[in-house]
PyMOL commands that place a pseudoatom at each C-alpha (Angstrom):
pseudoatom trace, name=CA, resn=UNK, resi=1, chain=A, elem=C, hetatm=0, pos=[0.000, 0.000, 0.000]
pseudoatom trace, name=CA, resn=UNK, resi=2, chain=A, elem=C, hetatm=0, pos=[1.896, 3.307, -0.971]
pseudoatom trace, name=CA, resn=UNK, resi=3, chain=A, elem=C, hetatm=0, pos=[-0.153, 5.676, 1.630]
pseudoatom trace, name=CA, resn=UNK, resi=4, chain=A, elem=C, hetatm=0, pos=[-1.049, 4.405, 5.043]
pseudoatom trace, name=CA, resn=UNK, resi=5, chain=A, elem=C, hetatm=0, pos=[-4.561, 4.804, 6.100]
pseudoatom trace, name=CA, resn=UNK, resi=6, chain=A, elem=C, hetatm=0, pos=[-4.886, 6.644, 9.290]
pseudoatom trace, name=CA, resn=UNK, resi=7, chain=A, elem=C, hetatm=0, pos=[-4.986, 4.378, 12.421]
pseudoatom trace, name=CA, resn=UNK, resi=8, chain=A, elem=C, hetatm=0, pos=[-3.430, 1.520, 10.520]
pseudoatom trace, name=CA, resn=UNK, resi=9, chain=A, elem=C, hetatm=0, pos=[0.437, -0.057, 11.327]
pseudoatom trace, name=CA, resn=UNK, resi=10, chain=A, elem=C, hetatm=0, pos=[3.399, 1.871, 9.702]
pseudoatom trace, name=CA, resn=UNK, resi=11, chain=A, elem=C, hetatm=0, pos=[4.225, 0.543, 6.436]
pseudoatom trace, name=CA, resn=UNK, resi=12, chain=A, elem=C, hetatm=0, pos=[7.113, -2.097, 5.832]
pseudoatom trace, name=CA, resn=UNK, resi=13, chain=A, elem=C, hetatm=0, pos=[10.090, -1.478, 3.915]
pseudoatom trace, name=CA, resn=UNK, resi=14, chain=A, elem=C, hetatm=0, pos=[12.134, 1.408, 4.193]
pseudoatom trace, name=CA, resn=UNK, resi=15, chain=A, elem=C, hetatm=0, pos=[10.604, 5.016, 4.267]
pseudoatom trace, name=CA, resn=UNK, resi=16, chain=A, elem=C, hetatm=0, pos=[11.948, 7.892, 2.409]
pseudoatom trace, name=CA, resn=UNK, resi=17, chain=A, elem=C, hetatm=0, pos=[12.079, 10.561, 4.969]
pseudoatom trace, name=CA, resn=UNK, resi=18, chain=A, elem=C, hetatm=0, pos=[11.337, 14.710, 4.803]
pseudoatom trace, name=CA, resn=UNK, resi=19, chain=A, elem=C, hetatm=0, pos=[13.617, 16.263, 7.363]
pseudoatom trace, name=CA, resn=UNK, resi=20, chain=A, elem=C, hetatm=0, pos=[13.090, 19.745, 8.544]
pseudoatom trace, name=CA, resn=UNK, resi=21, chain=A, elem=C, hetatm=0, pos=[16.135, 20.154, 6.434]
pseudoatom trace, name=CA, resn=UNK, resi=22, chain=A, elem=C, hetatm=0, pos=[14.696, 18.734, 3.472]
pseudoatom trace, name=CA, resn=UNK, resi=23, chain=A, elem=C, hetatm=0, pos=[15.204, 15.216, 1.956]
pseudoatom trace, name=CA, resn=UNK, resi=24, chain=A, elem=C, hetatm=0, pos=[18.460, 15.863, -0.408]
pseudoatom trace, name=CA, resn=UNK, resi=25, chain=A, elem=C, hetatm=0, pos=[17.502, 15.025, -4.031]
pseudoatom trace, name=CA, resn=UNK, resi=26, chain=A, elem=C, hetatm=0, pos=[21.158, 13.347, -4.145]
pseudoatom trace, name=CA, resn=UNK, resi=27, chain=A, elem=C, hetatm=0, pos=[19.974, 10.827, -1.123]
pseudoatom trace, name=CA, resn=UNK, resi=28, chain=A, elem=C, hetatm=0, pos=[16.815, 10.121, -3.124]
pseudoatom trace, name=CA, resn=UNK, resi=29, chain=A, elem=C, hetatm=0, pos=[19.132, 9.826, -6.413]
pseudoatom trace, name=CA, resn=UNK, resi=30, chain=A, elem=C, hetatm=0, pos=[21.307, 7.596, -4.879]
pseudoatom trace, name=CA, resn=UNK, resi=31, chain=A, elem=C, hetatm=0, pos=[18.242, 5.204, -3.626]
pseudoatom trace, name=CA, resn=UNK, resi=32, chain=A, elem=C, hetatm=0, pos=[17.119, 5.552, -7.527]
pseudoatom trace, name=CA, resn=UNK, resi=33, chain=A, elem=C, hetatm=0, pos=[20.593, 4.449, -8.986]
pseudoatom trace, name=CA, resn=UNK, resi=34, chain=A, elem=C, hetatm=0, pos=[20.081, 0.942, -8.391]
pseudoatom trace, name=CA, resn=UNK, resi=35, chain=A, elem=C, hetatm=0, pos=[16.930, 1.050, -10.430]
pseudoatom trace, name=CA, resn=UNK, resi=36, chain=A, elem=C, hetatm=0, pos=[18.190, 2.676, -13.190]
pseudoatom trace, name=CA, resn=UNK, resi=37, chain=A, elem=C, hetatm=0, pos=[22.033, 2.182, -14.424]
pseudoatom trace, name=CA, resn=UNK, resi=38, chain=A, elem=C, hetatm=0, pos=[20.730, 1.889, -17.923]
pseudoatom trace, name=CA, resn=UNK, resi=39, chain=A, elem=C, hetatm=0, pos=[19.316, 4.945, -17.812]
pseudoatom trace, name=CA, resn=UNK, resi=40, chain=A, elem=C, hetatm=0, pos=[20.382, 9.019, -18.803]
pseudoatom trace, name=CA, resn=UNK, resi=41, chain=A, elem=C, hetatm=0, pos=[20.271, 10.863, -16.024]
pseudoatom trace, name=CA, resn=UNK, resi=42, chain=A, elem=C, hetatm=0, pos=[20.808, 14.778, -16.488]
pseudoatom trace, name=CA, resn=UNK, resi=43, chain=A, elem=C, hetatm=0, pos=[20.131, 18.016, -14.971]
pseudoatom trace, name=CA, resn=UNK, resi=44, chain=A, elem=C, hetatm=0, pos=[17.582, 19.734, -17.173]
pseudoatom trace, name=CA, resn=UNK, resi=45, chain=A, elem=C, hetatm=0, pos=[15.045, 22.520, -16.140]
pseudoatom trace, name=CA, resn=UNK, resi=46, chain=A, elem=C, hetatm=0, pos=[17.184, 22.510, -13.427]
pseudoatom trace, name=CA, resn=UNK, resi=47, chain=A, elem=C, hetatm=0, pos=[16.505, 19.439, -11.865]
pseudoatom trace, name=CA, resn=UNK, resi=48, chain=A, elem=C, hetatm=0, pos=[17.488, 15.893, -11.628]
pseudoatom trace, name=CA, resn=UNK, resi=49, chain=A, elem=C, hetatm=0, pos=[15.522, 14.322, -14.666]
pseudoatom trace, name=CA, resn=UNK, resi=50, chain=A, elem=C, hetatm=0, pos=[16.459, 10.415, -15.224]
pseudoatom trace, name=CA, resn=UNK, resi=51, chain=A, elem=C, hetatm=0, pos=[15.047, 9.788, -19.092]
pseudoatom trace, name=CA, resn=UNK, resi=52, chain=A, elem=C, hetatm=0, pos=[14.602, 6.420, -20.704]
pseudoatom trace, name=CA, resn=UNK, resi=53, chain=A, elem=C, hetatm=0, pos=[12.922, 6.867, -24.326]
pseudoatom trace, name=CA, resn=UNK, resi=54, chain=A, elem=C, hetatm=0, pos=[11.722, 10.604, -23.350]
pseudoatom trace, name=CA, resn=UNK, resi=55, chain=A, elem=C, hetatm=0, pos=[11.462, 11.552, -19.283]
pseudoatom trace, name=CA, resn=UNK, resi=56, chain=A, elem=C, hetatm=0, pos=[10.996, 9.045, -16.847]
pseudoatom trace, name=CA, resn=UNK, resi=57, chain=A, elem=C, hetatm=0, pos=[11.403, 11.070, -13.598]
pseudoatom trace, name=CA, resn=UNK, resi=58, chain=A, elem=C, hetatm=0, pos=[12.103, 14.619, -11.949]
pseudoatom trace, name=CA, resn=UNK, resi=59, chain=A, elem=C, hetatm=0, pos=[13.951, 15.133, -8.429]
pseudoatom trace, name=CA, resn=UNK, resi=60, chain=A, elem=C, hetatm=0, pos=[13.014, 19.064, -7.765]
pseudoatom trace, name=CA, resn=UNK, resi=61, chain=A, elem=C, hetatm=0, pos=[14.930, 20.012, -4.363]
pseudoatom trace, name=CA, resn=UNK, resi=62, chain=A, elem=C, hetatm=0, pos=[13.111, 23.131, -2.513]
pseudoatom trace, name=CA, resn=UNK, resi=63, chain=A, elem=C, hetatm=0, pos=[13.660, 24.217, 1.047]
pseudoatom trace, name=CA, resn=UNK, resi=64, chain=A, elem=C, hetatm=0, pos=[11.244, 23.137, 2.715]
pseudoatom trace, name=CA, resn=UNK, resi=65, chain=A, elem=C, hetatm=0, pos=[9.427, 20.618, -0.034]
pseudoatom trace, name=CA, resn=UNK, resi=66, chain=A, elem=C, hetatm=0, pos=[10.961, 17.967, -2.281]
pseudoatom trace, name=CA, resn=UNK, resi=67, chain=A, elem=C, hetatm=0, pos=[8.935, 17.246, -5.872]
pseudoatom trace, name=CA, resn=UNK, resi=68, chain=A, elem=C, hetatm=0, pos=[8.980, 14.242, -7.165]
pseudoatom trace, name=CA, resn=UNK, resi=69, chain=A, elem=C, hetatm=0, pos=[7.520, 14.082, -11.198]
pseudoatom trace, name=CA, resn=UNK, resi=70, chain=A, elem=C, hetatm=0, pos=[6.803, 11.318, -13.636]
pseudoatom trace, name=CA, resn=UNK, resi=71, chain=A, elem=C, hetatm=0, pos=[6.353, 11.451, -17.003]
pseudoatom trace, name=CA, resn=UNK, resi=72, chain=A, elem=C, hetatm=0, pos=[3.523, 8.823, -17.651]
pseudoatom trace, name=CA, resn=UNK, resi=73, chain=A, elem=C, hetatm=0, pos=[2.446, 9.720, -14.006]
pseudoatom trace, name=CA, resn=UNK, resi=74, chain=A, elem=C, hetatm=0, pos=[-1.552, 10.622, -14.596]
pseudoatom trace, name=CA, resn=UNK, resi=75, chain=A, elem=C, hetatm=0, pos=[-1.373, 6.665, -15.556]
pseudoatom trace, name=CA, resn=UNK, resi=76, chain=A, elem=C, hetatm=0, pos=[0.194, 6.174, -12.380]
pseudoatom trace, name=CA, resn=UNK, resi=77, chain=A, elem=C, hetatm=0, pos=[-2.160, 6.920, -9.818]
pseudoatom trace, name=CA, resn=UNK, resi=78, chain=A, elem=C, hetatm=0, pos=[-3.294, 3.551, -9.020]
pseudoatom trace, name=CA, resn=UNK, resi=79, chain=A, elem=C, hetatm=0, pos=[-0.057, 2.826, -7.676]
pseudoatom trace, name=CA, resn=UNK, resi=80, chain=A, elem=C, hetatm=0, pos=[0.280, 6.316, -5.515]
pseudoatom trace, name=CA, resn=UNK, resi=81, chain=A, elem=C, hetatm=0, pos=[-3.056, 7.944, -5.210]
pseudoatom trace, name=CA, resn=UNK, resi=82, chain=A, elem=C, hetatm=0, pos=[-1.863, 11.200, -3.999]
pseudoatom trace, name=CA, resn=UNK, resi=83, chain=A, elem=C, hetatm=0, pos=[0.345, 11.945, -7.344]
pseudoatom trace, name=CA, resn=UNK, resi=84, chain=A, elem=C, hetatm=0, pos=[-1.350, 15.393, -8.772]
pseudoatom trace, name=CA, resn=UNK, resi=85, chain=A, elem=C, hetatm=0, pos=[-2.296, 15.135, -12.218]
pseudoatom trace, name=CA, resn=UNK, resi=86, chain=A, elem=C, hetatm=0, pos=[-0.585, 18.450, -14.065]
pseudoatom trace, name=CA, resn=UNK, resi=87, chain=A, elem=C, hetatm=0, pos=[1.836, 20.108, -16.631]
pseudoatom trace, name=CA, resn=UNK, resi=88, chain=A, elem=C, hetatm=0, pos=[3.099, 18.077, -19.955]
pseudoatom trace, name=CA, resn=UNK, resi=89, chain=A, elem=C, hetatm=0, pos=[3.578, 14.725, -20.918]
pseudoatom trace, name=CA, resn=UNK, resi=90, chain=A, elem=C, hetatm=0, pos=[1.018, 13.332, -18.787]
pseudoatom trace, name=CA, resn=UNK, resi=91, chain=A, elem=C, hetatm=0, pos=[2.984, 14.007, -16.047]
pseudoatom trace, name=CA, resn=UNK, resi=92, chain=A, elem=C, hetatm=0, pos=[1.755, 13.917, -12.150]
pseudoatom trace, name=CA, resn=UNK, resi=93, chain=A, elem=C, hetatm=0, pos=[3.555, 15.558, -8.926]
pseudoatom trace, name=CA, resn=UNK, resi=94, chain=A, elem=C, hetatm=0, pos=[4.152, 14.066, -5.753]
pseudoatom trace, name=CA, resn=UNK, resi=95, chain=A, elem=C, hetatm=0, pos=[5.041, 16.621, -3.019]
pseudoatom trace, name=CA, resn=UNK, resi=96, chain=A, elem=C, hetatm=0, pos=[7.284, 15.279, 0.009]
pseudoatom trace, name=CA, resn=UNK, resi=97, chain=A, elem=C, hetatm=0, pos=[7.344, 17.528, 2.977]
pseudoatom trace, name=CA, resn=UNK, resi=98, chain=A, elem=C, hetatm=0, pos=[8.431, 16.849, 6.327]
pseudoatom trace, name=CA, resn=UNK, resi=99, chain=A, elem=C, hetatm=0, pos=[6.592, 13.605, 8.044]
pseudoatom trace, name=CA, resn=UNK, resi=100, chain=A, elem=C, hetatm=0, pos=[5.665, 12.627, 4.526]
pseudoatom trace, name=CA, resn=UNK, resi=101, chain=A, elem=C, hetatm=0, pos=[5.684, 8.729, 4.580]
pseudoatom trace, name=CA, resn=UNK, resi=102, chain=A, elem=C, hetatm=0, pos=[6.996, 7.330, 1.544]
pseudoatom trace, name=CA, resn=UNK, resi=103, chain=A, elem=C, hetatm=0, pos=[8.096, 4.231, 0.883]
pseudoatom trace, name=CA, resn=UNK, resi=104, chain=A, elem=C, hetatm=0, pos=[11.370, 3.571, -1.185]
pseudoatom trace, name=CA, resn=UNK, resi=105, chain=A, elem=C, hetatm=0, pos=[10.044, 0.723, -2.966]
pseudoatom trace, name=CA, resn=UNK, resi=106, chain=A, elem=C, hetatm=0, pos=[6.771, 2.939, -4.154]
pseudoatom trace, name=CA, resn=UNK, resi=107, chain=A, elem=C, hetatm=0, pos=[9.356, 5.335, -5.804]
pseudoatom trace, name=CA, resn=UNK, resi=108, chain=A, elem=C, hetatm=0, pos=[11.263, 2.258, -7.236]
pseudoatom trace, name=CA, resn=UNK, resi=109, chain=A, elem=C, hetatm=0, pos=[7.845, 0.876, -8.388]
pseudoatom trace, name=CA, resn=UNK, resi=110, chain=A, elem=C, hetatm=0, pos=[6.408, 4.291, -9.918]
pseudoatom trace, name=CA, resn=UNK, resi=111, chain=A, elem=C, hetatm=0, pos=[10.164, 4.493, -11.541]
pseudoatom trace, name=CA, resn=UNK, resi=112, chain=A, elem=C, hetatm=0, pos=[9.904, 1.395, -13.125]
pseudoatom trace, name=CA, resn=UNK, resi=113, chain=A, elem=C, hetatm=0, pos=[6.580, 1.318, -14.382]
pseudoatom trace, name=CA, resn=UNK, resi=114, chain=A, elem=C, hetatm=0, pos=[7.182, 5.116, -15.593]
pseudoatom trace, name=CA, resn=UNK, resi=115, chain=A, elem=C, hetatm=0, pos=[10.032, 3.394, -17.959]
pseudoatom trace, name=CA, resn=UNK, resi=116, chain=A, elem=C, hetatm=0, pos=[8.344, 0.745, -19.092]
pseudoatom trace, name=CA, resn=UNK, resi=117, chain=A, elem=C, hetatm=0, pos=[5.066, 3.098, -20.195]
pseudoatom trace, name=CA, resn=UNK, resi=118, chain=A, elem=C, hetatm=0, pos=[7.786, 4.799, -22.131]
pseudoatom trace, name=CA, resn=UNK, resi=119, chain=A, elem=C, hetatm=0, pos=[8.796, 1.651, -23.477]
pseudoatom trace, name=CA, resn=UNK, resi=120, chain=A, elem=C, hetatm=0, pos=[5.170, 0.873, -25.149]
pseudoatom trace, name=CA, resn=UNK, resi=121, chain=A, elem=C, hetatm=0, pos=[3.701, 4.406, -25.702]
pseudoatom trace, name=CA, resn=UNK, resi=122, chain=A, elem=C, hetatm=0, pos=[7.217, 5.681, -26.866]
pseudoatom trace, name=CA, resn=UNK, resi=123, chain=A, elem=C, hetatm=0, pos=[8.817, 9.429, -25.645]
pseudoatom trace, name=CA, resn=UNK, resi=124, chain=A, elem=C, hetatm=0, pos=[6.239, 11.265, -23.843]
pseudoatom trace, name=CA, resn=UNK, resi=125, chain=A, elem=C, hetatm=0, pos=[7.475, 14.781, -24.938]
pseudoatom trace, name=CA, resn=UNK, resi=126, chain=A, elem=C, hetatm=0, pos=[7.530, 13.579, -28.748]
pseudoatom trace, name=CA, resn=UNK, resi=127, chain=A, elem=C, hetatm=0, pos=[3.901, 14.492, -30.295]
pseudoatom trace, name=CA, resn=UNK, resi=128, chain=A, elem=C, hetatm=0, pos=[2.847, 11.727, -31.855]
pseudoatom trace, name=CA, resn=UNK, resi=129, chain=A, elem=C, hetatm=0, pos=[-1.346, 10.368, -31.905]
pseudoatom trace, name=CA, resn=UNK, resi=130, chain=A, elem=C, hetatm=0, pos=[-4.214, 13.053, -31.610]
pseudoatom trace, name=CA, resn=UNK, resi=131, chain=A, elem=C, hetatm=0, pos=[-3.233, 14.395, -28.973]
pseudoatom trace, name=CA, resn=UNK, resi=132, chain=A, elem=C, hetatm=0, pos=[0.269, 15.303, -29.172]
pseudoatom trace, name=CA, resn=UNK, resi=133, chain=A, elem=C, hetatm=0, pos=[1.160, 14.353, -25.947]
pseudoatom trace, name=CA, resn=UNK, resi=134, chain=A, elem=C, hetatm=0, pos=[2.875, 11.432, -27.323]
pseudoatom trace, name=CA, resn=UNK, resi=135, chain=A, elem=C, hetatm=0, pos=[0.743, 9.055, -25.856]
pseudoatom trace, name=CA, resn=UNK, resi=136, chain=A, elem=C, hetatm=0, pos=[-0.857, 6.337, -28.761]
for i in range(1, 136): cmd.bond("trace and resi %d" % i, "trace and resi %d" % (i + 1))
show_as sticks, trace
zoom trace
């Protein structure tokens, strides 16, 4: 389950934590690395952006917030309900502030499925279809 209901047990697995000093988009990064090796991984927009046939995945570092973005995340909300649907490329937001329980295998698992999207639908931020957001 990738948000706890209220009352319930913590989640297993590791949580990604939101510090009063922020969770460093290199900490998160370095979680993501053993996900995706075979993947670019550049600073564009000025933020962390891993892309694997178009953009898979956006670290945005802010003082007191960290953004995580997926490319094919609007298709992605069954895994992590609380992405927010918005912007291009289908893409959905998932804002981590402090006490924000996230688990490191949801981010793995919204990653990979992200990539593999890209994989069948092909670059998200190539028009292609009727709606030229790339999706078939």
């Amino acid at each position: 389950m990738a948000t706890p209901m209220p009352g319930s047990p913590p989640p297993r697995g590791k949580l990604l934590r939101v510090s009063p000093y922020g969770l460093h988009p290199p900490r998160l990064a370095a979680h993501l690395w053993t996900y995706t090796t075979s993947w670019d991984i550049n600073l564009k927009w000025g933020h962390i952006v891993y892309f694997l046939n178009g953009p898979v995945l956006l670290i945005r570092g802010e003082p007191t917030r960290v953004l995580l973005g997926l490319g094919r995340g609007k298709r992605l909300r069954h895994i992590e309900p609380r992405l927010k649907p918005g912007g291009k490329y289908e893409m959905a937001t998932l804002e981590l502030v402090e006490g924000t329980p996230l688990l490191q295998a949801t981010v793995a698992h919204l990653a990979r499925e992200a990539a593999t999207l890209n994989g069948l639908l092909g670059n998200p931020a190539q028009p292609s279809g009727p709606s030229g957001t790339g999706a078939a």
